[in-house]
N, C-alpha and C positions, 0 to 999 in steps of 0.2 A: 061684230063689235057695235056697241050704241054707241060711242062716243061721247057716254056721259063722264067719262075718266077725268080729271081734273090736276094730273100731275100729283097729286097727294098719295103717300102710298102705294101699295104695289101694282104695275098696270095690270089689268084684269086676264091678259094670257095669263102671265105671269104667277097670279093667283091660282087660276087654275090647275096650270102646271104643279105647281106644289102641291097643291092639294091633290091633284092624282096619284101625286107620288109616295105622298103618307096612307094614302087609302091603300094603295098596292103593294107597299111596303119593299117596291122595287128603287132602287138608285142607278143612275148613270155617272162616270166621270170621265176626265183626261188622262187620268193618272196611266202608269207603267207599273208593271208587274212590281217592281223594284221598289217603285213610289208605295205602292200600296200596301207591300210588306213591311216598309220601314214603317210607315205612318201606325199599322197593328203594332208593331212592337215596342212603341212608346205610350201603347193605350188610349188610340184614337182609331174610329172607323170612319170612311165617307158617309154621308147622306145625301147627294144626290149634288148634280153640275148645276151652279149657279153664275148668273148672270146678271148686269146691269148697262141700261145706255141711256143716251139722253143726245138728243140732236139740237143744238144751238146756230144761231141763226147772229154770225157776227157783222155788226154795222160800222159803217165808214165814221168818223169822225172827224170834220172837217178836209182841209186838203189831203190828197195821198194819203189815205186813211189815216193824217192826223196823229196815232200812236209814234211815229217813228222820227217823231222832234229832236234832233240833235240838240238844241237848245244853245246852238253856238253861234254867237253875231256874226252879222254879217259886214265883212270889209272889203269887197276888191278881188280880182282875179286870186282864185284860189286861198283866199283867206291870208294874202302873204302878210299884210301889215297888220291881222288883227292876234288875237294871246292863242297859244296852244291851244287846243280843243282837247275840253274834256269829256268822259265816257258818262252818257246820261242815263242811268238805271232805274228801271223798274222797281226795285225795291230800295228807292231813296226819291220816289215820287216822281219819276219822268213821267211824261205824256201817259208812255208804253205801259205803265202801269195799270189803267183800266183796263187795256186788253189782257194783259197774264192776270188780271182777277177775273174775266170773264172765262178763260182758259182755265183757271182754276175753278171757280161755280161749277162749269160744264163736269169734271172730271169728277168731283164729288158728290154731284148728284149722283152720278153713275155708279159709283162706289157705294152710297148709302142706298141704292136699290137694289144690288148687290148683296148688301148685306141686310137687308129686310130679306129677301129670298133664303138665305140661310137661317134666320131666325123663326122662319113659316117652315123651315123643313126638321126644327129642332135641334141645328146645329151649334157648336159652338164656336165656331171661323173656318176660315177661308184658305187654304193653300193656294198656293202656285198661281196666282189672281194675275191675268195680265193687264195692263192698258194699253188700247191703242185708240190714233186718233185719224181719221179721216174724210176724207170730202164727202159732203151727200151729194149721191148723182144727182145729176141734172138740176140742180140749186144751186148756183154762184151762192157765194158765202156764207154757206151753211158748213157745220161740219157734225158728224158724229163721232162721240166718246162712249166706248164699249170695253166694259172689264167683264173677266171672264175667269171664273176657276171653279174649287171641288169645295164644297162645302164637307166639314168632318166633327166630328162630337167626340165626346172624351167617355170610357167606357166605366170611368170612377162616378163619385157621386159629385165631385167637385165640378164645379160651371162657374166660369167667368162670366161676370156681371153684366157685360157688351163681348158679342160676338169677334175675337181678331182677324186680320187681314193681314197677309202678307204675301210677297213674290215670291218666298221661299217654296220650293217644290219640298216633296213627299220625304226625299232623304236628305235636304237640307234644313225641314223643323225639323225631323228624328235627331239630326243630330246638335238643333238647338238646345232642342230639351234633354238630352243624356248631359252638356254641358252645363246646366242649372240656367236657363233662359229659353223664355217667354216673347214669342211675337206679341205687336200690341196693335199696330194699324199700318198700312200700307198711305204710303206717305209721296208727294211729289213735289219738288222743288223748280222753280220755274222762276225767269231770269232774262229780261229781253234789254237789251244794251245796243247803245246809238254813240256812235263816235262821226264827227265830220272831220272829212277826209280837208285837213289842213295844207301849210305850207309844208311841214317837217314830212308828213305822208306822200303828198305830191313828190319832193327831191329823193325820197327812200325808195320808192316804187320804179322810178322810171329806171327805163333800160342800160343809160349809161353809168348806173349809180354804181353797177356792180353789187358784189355778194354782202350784202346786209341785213340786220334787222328793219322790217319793218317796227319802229317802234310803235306808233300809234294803233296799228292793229295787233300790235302783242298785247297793248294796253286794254283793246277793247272786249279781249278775247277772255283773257286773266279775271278784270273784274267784275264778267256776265258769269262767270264761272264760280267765284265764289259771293257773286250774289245769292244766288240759286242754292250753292251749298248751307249762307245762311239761311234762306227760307225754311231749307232740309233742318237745321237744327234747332230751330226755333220751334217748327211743329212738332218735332219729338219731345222737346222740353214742355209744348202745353199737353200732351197728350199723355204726361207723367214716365216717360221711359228715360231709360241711361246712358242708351246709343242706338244707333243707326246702321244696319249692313244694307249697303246699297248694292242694288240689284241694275241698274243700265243707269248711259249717262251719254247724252246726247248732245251734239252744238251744230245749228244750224248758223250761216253766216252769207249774206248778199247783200249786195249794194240799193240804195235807194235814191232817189233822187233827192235834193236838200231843198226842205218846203221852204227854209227861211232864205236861202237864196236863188230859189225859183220865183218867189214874189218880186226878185229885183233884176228879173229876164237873165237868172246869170246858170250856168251849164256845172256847179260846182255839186257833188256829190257825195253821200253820208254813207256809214257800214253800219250794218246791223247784225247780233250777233244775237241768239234764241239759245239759251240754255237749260237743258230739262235731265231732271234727275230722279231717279225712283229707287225707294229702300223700302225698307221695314225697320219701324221704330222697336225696340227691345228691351225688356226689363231682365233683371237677374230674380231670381226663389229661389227660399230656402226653405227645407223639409227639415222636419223635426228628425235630430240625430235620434237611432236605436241605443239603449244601453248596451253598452259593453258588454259582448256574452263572456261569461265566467268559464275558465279555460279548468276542463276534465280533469281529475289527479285519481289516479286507481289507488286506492289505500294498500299501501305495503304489509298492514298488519296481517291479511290472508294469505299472500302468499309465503310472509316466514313461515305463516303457521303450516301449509302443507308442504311446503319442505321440511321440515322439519319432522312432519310424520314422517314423509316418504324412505328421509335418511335412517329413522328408526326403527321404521319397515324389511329395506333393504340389510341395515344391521342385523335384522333379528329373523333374519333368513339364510336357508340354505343357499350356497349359490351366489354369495354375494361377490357383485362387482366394483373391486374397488375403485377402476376410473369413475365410474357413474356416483359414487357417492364423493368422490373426492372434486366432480363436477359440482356438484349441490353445493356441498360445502363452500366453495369458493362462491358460489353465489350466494348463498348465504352469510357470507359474509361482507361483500360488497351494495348486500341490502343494509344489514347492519352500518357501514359506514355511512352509508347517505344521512341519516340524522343528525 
């Protein structure tokens, strides 16, 4: 490698690789027998395993990395004389919000290298794409984000304008699309929530309290959760879809120590709750209805006509059978009534 690479574009393995792979006209994928037969029956084939990462290098900011602000004053042994504590979210401008946009950046780079690979291989999206996210060895605060699935193309002449993305596996778009819907992009909702552990959390927790709700940490659980779920439909609504089938949904949740009353030597402690959701945003099509085929009518006029020989036939022979003519006749007359 030269190392002239510059982040723009597809990194230069990467280039490579695809291009060996239209030269050779050979493909690799993930997929299952099952995956790959349903995917042909909706009139799509693979083009070949596609890939995208990106390794980010996340920084402290200020105290205890700063992100995990409860945002709750500070009063006295355990908060007793100061207001409820409320849940400080990410996506209503907490601290925590630089960092789930930096979690976000990471994840989409990854995806839209991703999907540059599939569009070098001639595809038109992406199945069964995962995300995952984790530590780069031996680098404190680094992490890597790596999505991974089968790029496929459509065997009609019709091509989507941007390649889609989605978690859906092999027989789960087959059976998108036999329902009249369209994957549109693979989507992540993400949600980091800061509650300090007050005076009401302090008496609900301890031991003699008995069997109760914790309410403050129901509270902080609830609205990191449909924070996240807004983020999830909010990007489906810019990204022009109808709905969302969500594919995992995850909640991390650990204690932190409380920056704002660690500044005043005091031992009192905050929760934090990491909510992360992943779908596929979805459109509905509609295909131009076939005209009504015109339902066959065998014209009766022929066959009165050859019954009617036949019965004339049979008359005017030796040998005649009078059931067989008295058969005719009755049908011939029940052709007759139809008009």
């Amino acid at each position: 490698m030269s190392g002239e690479w510059t982040s723009a574009g597809l990194p230069p393995v990467a280039a490579a690789r695809t291009a060996e792979a239209r030269r050779s006209g050979t493909w690799s994928s993930a997929l299952s027998t099952g995956e790959f037969a349903a995917i042909r029956s909706v009139g799509f084939e693979p083009v070949g395993q596609v890939m995208g990462s990106a390794v980010y290098h996340v920084s402290r900011s200020g105290t205890y990395w700063g992100y995990y602000d409860c945002g709750h004053g500070y009063a006295g042994l355990m908060g007793r004389f100061d207001r409820v504590a409320n849940v400080a979210l990410s996506g209503q401008g907490a601290a925590s919000r630089a960092l789930v946009q930096v979690l976000m950046d990471a994840r989409h780079k990854a995806l839209e290298r991703m999907v540059a690979e599939c569009a070098a291989l001639g595809g038109d999206g992406v199945v069964a794409a995962n995300l995952t996210m984790a530590p780069f060895p031996a680098q404190p605060n680094c992490l890597e984000f790596q999505v991974i699935g089968t790029a496929v193309r459509a065997q009609g002449p019709v091509r989507p304008r941007r390649p889609f993305t989605t978690h859906l596996d092999g027989q789960g778009f087959a059976k998108l699309l036999t329902s009249g819907w369209v994957p549109v992009e693979l989507l992540v909702g993400i949600s980091i929530g800061v509650r300090h552990d007050d005076w009401g959390v302090y008496q609900q927790r301890r031991l003699s309290a008995g069997n109760q709700e914790v309410v403050g940490w129901s509270e902080l659980v609830n609205a990191t959760r449909h924070d996240a779920r807004a983020q999830l439909t909010r990007q489906a609504r810019d990204a022009g879809a109808q709905g969302v089938v969500l594919g995992s949904s995850d909640l991390r949740v650990w204690g932190e120590p409380c920056i704002r009353a660690k500044n005043n030597n005091s031992e009192q402690e905050d929760h934090v709750a990491e909510a992360t959701l992943v779908g596929s945003a979805i459109a509905s099509f509609t295909v131009t209805e076939r005209p009504a085929r015109t339902l066959s009518v065998m014209p009766l006029d022929s066959r009165r006509k050859r019954l009617r020989q036949r019965i004339q036939r049979e008359l005017g022979s030796y040998g005649t059978d009078p059931y067989e003519v008295r058969r005719m006749m009755t049908e011939l007359s029940e052709l007759d009534g139809t008009e």
